[in-house]
N, CA, C and O atoms as a MOPAC input file, in Angstrom:
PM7 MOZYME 1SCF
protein

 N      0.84400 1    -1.16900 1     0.00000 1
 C      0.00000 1     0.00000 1     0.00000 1
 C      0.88900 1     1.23100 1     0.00000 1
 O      1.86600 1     1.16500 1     0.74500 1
 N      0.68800 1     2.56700 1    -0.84700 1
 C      0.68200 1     3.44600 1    -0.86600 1
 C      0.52000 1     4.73700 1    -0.50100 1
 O      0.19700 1     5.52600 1    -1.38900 1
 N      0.66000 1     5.11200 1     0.53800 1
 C     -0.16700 1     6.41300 1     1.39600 1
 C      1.17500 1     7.63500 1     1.07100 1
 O      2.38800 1     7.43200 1     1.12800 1
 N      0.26400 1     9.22900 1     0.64200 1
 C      0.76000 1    10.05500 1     0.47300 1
 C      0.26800 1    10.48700 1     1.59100 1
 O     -0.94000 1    10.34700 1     1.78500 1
 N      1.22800 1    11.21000 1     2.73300 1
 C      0.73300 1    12.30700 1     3.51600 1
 C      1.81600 1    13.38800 1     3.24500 1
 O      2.98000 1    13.24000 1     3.61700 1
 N      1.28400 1    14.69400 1     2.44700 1
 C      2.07600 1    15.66500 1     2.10900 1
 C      2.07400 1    16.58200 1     2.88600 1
 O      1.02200 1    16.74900 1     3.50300 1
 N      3.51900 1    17.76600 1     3.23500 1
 C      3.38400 1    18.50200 1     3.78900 1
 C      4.09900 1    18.26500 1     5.35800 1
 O      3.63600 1    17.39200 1     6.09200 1
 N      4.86800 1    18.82900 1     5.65000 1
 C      5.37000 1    18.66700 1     6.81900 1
 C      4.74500 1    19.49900 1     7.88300 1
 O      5.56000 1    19.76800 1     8.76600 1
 N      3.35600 1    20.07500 1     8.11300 1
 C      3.08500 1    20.18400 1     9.10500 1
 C      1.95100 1    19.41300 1     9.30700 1
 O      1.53800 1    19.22700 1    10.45200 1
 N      1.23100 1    18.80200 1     8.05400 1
 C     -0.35300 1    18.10000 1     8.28800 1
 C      0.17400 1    16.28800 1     8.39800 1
 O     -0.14500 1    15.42100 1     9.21100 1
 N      1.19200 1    16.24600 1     7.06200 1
 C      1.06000 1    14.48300 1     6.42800 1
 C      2.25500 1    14.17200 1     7.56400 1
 O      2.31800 1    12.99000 1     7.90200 1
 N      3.34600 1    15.21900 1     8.28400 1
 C      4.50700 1    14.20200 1     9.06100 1
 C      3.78800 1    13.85300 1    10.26900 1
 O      4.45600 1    13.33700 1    11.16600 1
 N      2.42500 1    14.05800 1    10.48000 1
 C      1.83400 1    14.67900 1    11.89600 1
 C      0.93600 1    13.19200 1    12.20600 1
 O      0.42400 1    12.88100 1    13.28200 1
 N      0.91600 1    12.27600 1    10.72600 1
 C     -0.23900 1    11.55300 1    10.35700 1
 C      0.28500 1     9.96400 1    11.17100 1
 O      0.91400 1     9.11300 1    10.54200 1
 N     -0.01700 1     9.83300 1    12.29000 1
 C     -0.03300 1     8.69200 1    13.36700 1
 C     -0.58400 1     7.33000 1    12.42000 1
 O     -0.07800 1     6.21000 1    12.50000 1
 N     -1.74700 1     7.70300 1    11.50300 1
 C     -2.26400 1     6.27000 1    10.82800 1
 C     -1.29800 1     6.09100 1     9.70900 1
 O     -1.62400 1     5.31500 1     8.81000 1
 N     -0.28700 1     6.63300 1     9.65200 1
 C      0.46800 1     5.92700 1     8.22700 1
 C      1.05700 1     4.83700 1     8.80200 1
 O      1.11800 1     3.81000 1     8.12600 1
 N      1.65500 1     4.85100 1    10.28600 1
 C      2.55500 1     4.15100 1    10.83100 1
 C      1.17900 1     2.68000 1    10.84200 1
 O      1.27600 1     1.63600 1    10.19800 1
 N      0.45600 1     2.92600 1    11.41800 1
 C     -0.64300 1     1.83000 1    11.79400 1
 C     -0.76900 1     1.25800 1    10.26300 1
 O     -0.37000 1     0.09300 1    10.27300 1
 N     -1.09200 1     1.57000 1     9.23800 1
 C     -1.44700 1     1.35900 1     7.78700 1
 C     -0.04800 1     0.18300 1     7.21100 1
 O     -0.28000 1    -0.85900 1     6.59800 1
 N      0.96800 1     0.53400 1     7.48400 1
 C      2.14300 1     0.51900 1     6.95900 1
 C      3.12800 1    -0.98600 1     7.84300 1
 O      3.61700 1    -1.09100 1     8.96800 1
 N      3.07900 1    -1.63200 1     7.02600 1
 C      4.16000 1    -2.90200 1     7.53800 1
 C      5.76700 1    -2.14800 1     7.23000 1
 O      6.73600 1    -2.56800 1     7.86200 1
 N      5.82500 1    -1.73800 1     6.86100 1
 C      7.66600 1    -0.88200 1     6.28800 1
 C      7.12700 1     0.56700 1     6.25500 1
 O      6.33700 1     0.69200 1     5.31900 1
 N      7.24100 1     1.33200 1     6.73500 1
 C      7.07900 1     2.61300 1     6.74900 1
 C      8.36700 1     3.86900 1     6.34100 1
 O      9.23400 1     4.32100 1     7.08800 1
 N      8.11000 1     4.16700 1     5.00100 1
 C      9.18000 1     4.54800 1     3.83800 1
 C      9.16200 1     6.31600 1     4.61700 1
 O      8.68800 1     6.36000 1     5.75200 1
 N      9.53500 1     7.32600 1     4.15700 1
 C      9.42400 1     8.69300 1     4.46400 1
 C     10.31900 1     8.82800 1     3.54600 1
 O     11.46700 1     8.39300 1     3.63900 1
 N      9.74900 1     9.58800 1     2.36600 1
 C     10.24900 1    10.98100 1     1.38200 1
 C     10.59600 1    12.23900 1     1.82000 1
 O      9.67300 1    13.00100 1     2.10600 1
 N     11.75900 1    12.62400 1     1.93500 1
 C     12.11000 1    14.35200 1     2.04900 1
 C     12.75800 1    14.52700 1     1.45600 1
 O     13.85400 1    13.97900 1     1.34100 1
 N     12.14100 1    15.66800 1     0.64900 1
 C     12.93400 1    16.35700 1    -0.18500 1
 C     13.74400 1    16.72600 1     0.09100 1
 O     13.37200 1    17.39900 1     1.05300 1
 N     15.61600 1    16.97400 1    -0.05300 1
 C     17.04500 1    16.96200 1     0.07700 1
 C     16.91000 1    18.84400 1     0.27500 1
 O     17.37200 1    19.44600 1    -0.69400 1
 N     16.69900 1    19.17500 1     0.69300 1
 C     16.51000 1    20.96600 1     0.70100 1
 C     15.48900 1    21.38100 1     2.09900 1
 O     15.28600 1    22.50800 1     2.55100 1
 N     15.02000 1    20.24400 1     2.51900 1
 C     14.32100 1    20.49400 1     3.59100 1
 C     14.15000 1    20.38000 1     5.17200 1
 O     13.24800 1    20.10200 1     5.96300 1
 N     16.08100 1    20.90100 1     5.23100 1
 C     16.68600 1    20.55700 1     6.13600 1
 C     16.13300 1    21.91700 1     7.56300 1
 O     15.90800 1    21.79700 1     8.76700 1
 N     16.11000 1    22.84900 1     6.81200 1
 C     15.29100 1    23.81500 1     7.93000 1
 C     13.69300 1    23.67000 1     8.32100 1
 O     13.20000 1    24.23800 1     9.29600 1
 N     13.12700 1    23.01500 1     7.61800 1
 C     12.09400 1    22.53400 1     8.46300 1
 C     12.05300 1    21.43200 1     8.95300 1
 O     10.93000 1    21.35200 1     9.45000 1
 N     12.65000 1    20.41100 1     9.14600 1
 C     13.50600 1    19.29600 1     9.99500 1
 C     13.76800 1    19.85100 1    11.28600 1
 O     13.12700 1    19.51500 1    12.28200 1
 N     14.75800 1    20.75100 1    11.29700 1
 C     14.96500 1    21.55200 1    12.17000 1
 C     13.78300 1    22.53400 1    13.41500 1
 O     13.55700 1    22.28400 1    14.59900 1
 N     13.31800 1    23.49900 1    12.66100 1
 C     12.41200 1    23.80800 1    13.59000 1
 C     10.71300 1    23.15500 1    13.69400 1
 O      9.68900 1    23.76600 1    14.00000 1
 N     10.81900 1    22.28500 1    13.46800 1
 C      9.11800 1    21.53200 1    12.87800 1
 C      9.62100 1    20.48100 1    14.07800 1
 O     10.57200 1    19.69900 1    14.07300 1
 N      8.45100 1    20.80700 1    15.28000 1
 C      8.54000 1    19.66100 1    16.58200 1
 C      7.44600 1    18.61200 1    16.19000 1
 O      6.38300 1    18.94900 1    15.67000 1
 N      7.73100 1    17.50500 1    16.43400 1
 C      6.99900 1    16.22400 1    15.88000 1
 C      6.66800 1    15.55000 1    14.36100 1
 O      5.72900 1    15.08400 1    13.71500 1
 N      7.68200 1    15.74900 1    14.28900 1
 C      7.91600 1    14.99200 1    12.69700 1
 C      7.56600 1    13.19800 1    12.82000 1
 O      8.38000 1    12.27600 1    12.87200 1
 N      6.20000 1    13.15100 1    12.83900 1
 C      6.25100 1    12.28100 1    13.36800 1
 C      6.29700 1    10.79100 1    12.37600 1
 O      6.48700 1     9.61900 1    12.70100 1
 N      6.01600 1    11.47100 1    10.97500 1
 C      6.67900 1    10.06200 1     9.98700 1
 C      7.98800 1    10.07800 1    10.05300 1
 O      8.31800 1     8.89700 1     9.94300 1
 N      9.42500 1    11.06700 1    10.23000 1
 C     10.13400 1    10.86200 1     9.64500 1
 C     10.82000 1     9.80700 1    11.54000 1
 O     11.62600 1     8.87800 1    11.56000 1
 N     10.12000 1    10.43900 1    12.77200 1
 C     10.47900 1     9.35300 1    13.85800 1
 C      9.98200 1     7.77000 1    13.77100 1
 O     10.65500 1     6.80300 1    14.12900 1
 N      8.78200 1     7.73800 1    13.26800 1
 C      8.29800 1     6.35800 1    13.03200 1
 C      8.83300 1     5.74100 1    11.74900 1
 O      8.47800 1     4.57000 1    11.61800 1
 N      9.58500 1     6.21100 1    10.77900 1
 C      9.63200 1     5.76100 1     9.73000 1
 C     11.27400 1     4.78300 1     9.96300 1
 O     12.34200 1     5.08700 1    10.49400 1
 N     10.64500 1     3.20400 1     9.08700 1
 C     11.57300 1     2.53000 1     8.62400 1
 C     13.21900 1     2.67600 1     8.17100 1
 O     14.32500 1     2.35800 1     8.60700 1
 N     12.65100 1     3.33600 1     7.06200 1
 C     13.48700 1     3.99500 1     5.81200 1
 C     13.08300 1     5.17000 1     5.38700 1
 O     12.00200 1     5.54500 1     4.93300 1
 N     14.53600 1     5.95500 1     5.67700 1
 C     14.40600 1     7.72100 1     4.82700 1
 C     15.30700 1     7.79700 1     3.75100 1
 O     16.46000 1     7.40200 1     3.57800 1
 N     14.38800 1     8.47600 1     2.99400 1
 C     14.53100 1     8.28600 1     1.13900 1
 C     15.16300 1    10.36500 1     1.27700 1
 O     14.52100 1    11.39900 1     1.46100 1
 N     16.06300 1    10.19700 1     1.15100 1
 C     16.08300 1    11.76400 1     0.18500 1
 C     15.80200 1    12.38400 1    -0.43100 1
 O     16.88600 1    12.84600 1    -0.78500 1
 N     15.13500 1    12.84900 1    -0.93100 1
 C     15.16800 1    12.84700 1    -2.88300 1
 C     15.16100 1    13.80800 1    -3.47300 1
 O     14.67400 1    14.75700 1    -2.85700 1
 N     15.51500 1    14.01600 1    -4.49100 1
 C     15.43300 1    15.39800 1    -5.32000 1
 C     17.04000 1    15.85800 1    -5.20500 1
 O     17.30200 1    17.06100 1    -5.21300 1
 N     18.26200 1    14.71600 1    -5.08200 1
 C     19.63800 1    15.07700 1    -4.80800 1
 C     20.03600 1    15.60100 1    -6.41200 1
 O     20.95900 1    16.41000 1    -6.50600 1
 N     19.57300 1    15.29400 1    -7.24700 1
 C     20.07200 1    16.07300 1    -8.34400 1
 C     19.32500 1    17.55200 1    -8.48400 1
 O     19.85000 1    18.26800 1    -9.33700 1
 N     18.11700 1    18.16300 1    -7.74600 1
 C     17.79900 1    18.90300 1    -8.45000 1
 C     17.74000 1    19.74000 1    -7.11700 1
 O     16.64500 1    20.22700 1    -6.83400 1
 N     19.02700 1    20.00400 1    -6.08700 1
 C     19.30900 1    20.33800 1    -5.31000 1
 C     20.65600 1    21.02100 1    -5.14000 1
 O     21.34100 1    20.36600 1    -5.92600 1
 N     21.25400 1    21.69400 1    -4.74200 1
 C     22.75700 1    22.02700 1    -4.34200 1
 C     23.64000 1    20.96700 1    -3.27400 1
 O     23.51000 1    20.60300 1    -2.10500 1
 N     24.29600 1    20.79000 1    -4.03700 1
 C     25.27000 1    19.71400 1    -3.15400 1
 C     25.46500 1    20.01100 1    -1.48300 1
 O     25.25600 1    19.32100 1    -0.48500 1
 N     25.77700 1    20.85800 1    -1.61400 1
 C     26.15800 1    21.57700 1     0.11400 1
 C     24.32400 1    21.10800 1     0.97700 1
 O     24.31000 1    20.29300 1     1.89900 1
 N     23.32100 1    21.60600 1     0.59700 1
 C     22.38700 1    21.74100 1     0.91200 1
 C     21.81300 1    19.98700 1     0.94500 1
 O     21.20900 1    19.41200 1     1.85000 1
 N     22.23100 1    19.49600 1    -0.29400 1
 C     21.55400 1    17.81200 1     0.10500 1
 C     22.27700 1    17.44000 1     1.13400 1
 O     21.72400 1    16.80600 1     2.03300 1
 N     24.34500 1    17.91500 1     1.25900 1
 C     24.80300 1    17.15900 1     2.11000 1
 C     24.37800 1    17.15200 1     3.70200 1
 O     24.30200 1    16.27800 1     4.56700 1
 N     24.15400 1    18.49300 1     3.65100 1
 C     23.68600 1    18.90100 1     5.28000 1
 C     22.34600 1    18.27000 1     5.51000 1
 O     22.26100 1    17.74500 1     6.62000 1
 N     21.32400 1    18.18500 1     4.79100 1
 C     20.63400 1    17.49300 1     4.87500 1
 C     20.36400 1    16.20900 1     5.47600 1
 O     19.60800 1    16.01000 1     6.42700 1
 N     21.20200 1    15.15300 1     4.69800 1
 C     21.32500 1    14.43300 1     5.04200 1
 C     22.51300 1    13.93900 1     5.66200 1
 O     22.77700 1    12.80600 1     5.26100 1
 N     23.52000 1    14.50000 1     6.70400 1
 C     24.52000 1    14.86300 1     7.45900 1
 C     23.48200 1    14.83100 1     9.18200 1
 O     23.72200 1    14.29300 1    10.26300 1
 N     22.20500 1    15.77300 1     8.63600 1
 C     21.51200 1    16.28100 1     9.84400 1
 C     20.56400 1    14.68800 1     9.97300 1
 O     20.62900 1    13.76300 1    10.78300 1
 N     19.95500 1    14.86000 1     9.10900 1
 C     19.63900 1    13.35500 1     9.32000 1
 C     19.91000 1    12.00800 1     9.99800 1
 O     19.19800 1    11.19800 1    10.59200 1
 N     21.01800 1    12.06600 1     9.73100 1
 C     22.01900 1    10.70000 1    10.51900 1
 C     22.53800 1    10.98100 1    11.72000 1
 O     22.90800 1    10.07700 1    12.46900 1
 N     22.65200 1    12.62800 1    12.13200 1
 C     22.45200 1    12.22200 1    13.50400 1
 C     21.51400 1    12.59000 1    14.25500 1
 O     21.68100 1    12.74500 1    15.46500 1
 N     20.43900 1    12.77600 1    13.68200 1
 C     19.12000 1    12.65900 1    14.36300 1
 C     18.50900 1    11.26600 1    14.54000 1
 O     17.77500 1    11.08400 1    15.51100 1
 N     18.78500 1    10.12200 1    13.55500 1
 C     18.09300 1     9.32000 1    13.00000 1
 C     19.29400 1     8.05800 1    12.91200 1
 O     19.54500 1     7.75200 1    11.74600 1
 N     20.09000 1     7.26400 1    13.98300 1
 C     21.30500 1     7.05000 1    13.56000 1
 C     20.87500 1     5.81300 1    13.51500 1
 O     21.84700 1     5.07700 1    13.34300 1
 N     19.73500 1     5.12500 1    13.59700 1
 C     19.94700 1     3.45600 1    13.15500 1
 C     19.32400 1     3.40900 1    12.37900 1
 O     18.95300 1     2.23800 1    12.30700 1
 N     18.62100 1     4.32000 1    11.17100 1
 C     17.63700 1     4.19200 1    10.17100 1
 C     18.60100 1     4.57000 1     8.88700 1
 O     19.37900 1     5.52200 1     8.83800 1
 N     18.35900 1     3.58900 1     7.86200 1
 C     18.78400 1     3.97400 1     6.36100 1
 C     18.35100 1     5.10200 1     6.16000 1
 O     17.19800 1     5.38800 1     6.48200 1
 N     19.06700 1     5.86400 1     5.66300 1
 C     19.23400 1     7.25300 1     5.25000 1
 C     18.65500 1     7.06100 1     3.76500 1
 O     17.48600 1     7.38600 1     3.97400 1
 N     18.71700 1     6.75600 1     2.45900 1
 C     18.84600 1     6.27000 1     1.26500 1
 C     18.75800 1     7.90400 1     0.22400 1
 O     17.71800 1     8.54300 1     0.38000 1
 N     19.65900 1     8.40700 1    -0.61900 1
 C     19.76400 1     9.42900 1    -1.06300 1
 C     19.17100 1     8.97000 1    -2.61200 1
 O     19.77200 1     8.03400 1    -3.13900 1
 N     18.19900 1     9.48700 1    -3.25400 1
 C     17.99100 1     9.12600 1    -4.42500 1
 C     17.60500 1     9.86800 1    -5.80900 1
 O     16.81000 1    10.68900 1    -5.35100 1
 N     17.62600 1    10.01800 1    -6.62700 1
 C     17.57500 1    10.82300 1    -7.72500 1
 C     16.56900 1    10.04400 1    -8.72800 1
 O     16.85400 1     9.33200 1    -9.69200 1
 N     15.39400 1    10.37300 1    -8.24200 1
 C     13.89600 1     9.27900 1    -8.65600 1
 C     13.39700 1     9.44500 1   -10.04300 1
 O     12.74500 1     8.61200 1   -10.67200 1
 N     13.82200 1    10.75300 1   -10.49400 1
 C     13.56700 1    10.60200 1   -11.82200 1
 C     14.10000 1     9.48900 1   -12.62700 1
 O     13.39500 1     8.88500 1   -13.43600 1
 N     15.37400 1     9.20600 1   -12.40500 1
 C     16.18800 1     7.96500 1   -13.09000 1
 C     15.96400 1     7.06300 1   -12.14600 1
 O     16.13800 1     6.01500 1   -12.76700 1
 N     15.67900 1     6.75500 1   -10.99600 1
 C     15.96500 1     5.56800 1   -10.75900 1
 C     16.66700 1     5.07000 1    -9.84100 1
 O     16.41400 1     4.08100 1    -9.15300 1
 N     18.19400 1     6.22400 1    -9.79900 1
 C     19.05600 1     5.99400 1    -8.84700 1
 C     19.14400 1     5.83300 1    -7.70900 1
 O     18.88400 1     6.82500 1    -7.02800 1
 N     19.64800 1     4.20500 1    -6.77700 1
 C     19.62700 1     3.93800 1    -5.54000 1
 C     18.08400 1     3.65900 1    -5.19200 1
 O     17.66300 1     3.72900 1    -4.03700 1
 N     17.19600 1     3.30000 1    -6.41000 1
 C     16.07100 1     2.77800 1    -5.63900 1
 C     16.04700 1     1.63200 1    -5.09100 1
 O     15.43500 1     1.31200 1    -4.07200 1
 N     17.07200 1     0.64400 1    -6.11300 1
 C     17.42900 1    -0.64400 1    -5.61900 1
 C     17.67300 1    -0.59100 1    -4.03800 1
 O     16.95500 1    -1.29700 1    -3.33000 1
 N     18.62100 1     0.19000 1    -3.47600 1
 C     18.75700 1     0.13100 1    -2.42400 1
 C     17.41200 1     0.57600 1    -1.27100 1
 O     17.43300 1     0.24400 1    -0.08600 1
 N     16.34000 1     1.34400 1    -1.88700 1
 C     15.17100 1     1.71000 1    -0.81300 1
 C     14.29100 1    -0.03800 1    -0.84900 1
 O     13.99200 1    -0.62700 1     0.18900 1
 N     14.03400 1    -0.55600 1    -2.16200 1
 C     13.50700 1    -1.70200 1    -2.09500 1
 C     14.28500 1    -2.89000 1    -1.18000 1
 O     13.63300 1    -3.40100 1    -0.27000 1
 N     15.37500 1    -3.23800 1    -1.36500 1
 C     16.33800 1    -3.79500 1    -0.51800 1
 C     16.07900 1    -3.46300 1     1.03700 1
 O     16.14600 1    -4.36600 1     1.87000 1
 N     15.79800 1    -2.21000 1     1.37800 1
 C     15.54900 1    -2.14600 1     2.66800 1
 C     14.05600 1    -2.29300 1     3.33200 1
 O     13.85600 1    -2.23600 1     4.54600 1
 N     12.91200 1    -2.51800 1     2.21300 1
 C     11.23200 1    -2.80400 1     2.33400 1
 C     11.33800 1    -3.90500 1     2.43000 1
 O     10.69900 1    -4.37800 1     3.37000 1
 N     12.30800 1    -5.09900 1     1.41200 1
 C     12.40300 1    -6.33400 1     1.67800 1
 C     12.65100 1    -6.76900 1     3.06300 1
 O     12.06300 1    -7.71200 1     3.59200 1
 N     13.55400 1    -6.03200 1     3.62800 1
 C     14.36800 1    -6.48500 1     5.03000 1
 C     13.11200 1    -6.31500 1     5.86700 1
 O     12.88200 1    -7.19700 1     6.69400 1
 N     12.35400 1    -5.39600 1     5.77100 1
 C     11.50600 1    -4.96900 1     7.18800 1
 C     10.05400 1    -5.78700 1     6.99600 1
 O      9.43800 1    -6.04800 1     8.02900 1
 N      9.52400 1    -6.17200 1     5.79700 1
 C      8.31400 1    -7.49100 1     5.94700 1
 C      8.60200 1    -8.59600 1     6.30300 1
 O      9.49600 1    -9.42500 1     6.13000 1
 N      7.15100 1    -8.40700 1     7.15300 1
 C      7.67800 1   -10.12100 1     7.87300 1
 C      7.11500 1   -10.88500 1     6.83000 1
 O      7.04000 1   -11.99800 1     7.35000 1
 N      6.77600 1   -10.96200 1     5.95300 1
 C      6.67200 1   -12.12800 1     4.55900 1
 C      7.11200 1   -11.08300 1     3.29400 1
 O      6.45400 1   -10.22800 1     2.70100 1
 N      8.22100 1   -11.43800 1     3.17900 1
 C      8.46500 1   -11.21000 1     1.86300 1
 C      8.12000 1   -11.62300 1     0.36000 1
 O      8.40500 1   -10.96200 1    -0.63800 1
 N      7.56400 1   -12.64000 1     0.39000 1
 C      6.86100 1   -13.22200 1    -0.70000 1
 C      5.38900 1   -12.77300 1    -1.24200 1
 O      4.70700 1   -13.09800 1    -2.21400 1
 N      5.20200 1   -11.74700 1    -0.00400 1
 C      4.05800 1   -10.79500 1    -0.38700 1
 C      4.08500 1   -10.00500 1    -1.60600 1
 O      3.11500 1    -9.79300 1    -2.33400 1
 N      5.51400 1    -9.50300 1    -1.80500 1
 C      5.71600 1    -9.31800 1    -3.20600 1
 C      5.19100 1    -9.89400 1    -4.33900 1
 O      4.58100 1    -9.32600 1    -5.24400 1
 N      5.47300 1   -11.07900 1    -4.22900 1
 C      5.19800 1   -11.85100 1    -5.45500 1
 C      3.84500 1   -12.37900 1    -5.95900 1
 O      3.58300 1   -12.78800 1    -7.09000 1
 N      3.12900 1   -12.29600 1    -5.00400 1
 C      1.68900 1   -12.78000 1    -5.14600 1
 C      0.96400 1   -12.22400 1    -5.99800 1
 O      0.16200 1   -12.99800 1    -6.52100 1
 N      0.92600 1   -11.12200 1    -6.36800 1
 C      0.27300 1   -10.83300 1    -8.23400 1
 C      0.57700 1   -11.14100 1    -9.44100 1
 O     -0.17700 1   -11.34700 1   -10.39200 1
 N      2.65400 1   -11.19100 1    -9.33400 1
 C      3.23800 1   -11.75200 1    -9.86100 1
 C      3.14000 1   -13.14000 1   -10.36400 1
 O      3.06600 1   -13.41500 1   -11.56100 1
 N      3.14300 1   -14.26300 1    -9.11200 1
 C      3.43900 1   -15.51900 1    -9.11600 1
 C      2.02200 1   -16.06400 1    -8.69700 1
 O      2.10600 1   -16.78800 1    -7.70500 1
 N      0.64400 1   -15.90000 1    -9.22000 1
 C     -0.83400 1   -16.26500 1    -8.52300 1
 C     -0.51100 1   -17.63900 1    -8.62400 1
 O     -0.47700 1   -18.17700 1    -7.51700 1
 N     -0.24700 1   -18.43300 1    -9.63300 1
 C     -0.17200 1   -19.84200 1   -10.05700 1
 C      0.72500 1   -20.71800 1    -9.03700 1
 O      0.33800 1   -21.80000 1    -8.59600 1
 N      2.10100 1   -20.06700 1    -8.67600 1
 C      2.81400 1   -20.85900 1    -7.61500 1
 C      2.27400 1   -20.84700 1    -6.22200 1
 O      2.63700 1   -21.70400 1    -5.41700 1
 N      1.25400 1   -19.72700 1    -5.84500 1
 C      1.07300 1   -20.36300 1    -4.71800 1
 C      0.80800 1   -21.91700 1    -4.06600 1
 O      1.23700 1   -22.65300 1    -3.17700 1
 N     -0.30600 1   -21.87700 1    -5.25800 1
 C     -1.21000 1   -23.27400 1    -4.93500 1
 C      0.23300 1   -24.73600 1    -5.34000 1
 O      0.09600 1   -25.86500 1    -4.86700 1
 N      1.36300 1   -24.39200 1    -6.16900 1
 C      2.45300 1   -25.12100 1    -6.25000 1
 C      3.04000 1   -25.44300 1    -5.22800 1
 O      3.35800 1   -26.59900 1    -4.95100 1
 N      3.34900 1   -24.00900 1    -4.23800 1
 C      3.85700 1   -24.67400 1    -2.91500 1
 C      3.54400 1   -24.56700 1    -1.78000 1
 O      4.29600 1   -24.56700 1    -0.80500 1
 N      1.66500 1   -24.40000 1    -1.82000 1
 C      0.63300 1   -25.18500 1    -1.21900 1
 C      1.02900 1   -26.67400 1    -0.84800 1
 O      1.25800 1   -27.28800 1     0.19400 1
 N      0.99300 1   -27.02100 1    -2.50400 1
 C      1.17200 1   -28.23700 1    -2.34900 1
 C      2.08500 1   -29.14200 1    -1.94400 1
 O      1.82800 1   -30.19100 1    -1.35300 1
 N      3.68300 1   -28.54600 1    -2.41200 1
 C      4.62900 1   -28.92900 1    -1.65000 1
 C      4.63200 1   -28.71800 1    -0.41900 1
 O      5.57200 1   -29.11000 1     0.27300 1

């Protein structure tokens, strides 16, 4: 499942994403290091799994780095993941870390693979 809560004073505030959510992802945009800062209860980016960066190409280097500099030590046992989503880049690594945090991973595959279930049903 999918849930957008936009906006860092209404969607970080949103307690049911965490309830909704078996892996709980958080998007911030790489520039949005001063409202990180003074914004009390961020409360997807404390409950969240995995923090995605994004927008590192269409950002100033100095500004993504602090970003996500501030991040890691706010946030020091959570994947950080820096990504440039238009292409693609390092998504491998945000999926890699959704895999790690379901407790059935094969949940994936079940639209994919409808036919093998009942295969290793049977096995």
């Amino acid at each position: 499942m999918l849930v957008e809560a936009v906006g860092i004073n209404d969607g970080y505030k949103a307690e049911e994403c965490r309830k909704l959510a078996d892996v709980l992802v958080t998007i911030i945009p790489a520039g949005l290091k001063g409202e990180i800062i003074m914004e009390a209860g961020n409360f997807l980016l404390d409950e969240a799994d995995v923090l995605v960066v994004t927008k590192v190409d269409e950002t100033p280097r100095d500004v993504t780095s602090t970003t996500i500099k501030l991040l890691q030590r706010i946030y020091r046992t959570k994947p950080i993941i820096p990504v440039v989503a238009t292409k693609g880049v390092h998504m491998n690594l945000v999926l890699d870390e959704v895999v790690k945090g379901l407790n059935n991973p094969m949940i994936l595959f079940d639209a994919v693979l409808p036919d093998q279930k009942e295969i290793l049903k049977i096995n």
